[in-house]
N, C-alpha and C positions, 0 to 999 in steps of 0.2 A: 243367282240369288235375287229373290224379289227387296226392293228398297221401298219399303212403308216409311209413312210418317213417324213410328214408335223408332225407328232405324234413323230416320234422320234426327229425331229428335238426341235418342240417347248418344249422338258421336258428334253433335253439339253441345252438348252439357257436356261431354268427357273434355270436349275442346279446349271451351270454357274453361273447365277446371285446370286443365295444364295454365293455360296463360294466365289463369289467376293464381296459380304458385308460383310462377314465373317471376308476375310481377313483384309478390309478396319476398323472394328471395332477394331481389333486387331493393326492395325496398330498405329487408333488413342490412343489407349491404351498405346503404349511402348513410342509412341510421346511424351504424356502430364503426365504420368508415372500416372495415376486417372485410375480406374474402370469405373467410368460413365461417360459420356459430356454431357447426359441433363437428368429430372427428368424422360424421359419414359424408361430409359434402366433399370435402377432398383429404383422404386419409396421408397423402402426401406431402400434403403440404399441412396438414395440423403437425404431423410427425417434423416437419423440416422446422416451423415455426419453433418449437418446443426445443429441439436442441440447439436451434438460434437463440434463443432467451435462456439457456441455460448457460450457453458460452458465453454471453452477456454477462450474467450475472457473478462468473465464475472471474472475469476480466475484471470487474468491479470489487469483488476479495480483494484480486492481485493487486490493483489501485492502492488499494486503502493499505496492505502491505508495504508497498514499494515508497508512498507516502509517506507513513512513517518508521522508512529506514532511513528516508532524506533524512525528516526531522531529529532523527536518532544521531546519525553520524555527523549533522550539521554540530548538533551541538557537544558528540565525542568532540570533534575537531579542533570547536571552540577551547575546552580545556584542555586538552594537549597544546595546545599553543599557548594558555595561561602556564602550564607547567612548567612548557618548555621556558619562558618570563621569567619566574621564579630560580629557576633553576639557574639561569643569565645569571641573575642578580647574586644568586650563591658564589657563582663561581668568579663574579667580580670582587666579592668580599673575602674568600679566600687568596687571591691574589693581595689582595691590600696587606692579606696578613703575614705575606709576605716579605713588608717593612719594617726592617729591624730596629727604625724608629719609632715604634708604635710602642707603648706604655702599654703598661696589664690595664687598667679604666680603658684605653681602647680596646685592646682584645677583649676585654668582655664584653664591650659595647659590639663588637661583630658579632660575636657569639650568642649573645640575646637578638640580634636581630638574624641569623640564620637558624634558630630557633623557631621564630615568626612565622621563618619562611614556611619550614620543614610541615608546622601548621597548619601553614596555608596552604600548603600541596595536598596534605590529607584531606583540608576541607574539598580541594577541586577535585579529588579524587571520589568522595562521596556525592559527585554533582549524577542529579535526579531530572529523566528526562519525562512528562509526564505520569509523576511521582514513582517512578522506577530508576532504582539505582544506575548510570550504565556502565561501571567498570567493574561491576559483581558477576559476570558471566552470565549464564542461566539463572542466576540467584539475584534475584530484584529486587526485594522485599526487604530485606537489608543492608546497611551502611556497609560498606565492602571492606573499610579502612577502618580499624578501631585501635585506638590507645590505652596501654593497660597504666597500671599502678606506678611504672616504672620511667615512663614516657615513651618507651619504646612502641612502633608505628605498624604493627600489624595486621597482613589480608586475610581477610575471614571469608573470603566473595567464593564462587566458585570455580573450576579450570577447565568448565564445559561453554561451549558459545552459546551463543543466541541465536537461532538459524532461524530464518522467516523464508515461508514459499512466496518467490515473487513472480513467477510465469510456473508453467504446470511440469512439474519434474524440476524445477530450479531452484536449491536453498542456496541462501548466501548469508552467514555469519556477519551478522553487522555489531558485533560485540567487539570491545576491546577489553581483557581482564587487566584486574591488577594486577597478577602473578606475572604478567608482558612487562612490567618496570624493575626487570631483574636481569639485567647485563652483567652484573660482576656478584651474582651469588645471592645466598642470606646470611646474618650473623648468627651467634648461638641464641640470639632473643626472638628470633621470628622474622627479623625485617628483613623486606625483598630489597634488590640491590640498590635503587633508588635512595630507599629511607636509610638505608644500613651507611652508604656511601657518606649523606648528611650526618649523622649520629658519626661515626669517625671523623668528620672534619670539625663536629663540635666538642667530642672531646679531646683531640689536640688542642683546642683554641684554651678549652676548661684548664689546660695543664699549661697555657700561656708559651707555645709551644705554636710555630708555622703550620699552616696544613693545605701547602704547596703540593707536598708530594702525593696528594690528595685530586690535581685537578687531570692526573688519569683518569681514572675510574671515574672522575663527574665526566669528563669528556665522556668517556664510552657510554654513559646513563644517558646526555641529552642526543648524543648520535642514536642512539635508541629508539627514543620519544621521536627524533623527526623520522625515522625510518616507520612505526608504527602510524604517524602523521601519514606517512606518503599512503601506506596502503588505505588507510582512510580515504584517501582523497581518492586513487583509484578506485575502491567501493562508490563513493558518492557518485564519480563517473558513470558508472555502472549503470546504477539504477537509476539515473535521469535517461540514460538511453533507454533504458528497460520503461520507462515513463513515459517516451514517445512512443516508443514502439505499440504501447499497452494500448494507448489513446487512439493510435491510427486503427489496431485490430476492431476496436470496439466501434469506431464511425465506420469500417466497412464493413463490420458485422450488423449492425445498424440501420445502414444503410439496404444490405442485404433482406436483413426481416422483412423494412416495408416495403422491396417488392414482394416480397414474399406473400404477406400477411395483410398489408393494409390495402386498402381499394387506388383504382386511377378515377377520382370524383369526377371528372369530366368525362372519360370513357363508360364509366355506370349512369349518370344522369342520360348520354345518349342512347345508352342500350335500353336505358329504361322508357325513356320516349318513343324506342322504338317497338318496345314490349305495349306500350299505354295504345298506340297506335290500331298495333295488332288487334288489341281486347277489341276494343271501339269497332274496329273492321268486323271483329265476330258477332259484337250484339247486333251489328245492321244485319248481319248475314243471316244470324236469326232470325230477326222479325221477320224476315221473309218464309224463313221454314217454317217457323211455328205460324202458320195461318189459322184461325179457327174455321172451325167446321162447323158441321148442320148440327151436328150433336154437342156443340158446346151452349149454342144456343136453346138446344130442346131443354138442355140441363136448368 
C-alpha cells in the first residue's frame, strides 16, 4: 500500500477527531459529575442507575408511611391511656358508692361526675390525628363516637382497619376501632361494652342504689384497654425497627448509585489530563505531517 501525504493526512484528522471526543466525553463528565448523559454510553449502567433511583424513591413512600404510623399510634397510645385515667377514676367513684353512708346529694354528686366522665371518654374517643379520626377504622372523615337524644354513646366508625404498606408486600393495621371497647357486649341502645358498662353504673347510682357489683365488667373493660395498649405498643416497636431498617436500605442504596452513576472527580480530572496530553502530542505530530509543499505555495 503506497502512504501519500492525503493518507497521512486523513488518519490524522480521524485521530484528532477520536481524542477530541474523547476529551469532550470527559469533559461532560467532570461538568455533570454522572458517568453517562444518555442510555448508549453505557446501557448497563443507565439500566442499573434507573432501578437504583426507583428503589430509592419507592423506600422514601415507605418513609413517609412508617412516619406516620409512628405519629398515628403515638398518639392512639396517648388516649388509651387517658381512657384507661378515666376509667381509674370511674371505678374509684363506684367503690366510694359503695358506702352506705353516703346521702342520695352524694350519690348524685358521683353520678354527675361519672357522667363527666363517660364524656370525656367519648370526647377522647373522637381524638383526630392529623384531622383524621383514629378510632373510626377505615372511616376518618367522621366522629366515630356520637350521642343521640337519649344520652346513650354510640359507634358509627367502621370494623375495617387501616392498613398502610410499610416495606414492599408488608401491611400493618395501625388502627384501633371503637367497636375493640367491647369486652362484656352492647346494650339494646347501641353501646359498645365500655359505654354500656358506665350507663349501668349510672343508673344504679340514678335509683340511689350501690354499683359495686358493677366493678366486674369495668375491671374486664380497662383489662381490655391495656391489652389493646400493649399491642399498640408492639406495633410502635415495629415500625421504629421497620424505620431503621428503611434508613439503612436507602444509605446503601445511595451509596450504591454513586458508584454507580456519579464520577471519581479525581480519577476523571487525571484521565483527562492525560486525554489533554495525548491531543497536544497529536497537533505536534501533525505539524510535522502536514508540511507544505511546492503547490501550496504555487497556489
Amino acid at each position: 500500500m503506497r502512504i501519500t501525504n492525503k493518507v497521512l493526512s486523513k488518519n490524522f484528522l480521524n485521530n484528532v477527531r477520536v481524542n477530541l471526543e474523547e476529551m469532550q466525553k470527559l469533559q461532560n463528565q467532570l461538568s455533570s459529575g454522572h458517568e453517562v448523559q444518555k442510555p448508549s454510553d453505557d446501557p448497563f449502567k443507565v439500566a442499573r442507575t434507573m432501578e437504583l433511583k426507583a428503589s430509592i424513591a419507592a423506600n422514601e413512600r415507605y418513609k413517609k408511611n412508617i412516619e406516620e404510623g409512628i405519629g398515628w399510634l403515638d398518639t392512639v397510645d396517648v388516649a388509651l391511656g387517658q381512657i384507661g385515667d378515666a376509667l381509674q377514676t370511674v371505678r374509684e367513684k363506684v367503690i366510694q358508692s359503695g358506702n352506705g353512708g353516703y346521702t342520695e346529694t352524694e350519690m348524685h354528686a358521683l353520678k354527675k361526675h361519672i357522667e363527666q366522665l363517660k364524656d370525656q371518654i367519648m370526647q377522647i374517643g373522637n381524638t383526630s390525628y392529623d384531622g383524621r379520626y383514629i378510632f373510626g377504622g377505615d372511616n376518618t372523615t367522621e366522629p366515630p363516637f356520637v350521642k343521640d337524644a337519649n344520652g346513650n354513646i354510640q359507634y358509627k366508625g367502621s370494623k375495617d382497619g387501616l392498613k398502610k404498606e410499610m416495606s414492599f408486600g408488608v401491611y400493618i393495621d395501625v388502627s384501633v376501632k371503637g367497636s375493640d371497647f367491647n369486652e362484656t357486649g352492647s346494650n339494646s341502645q347501641g353501646e359498645v361494652g365500655l359505654f354500656k358498662v358506665i350507663t349501668d353504673i349510672v343508673n344504679k347510682l340514678n335509683n340511689n342504689q350501690s354499683a359495686a357489683d358493677e366493678l366486674g365488667n369495668l375491671d374486664k373493660e380497662m383489662d381490655n384497654i391495656l391489652k389493646i395498649r400493649a399491642e399498640v405498643g408492639a406495633k410502635q416497636k415495629r415500625l421504629e425497627d421497620m424505620m431503621q431498617k428503611n434508613d439503612m436500605e436507602t444509605f446503601n442504596m445511595t451509596q450504591l448509585l454513586a458508584k454507580t452513576y456519579d464520577i471519581d472527580i479525581a480519577q476523571k480530572v487525571m484521565e483527562y489530563k492525560v486525554m489533554e496530553s495525548v491531543y497536544q502530542a497529536s497537533l505536534q505530530t501533525g505539524a510535522k505531517i502536514l508540511q507544505p509543499s511546492l503547490l501550496d505555495f504555487l497556489r
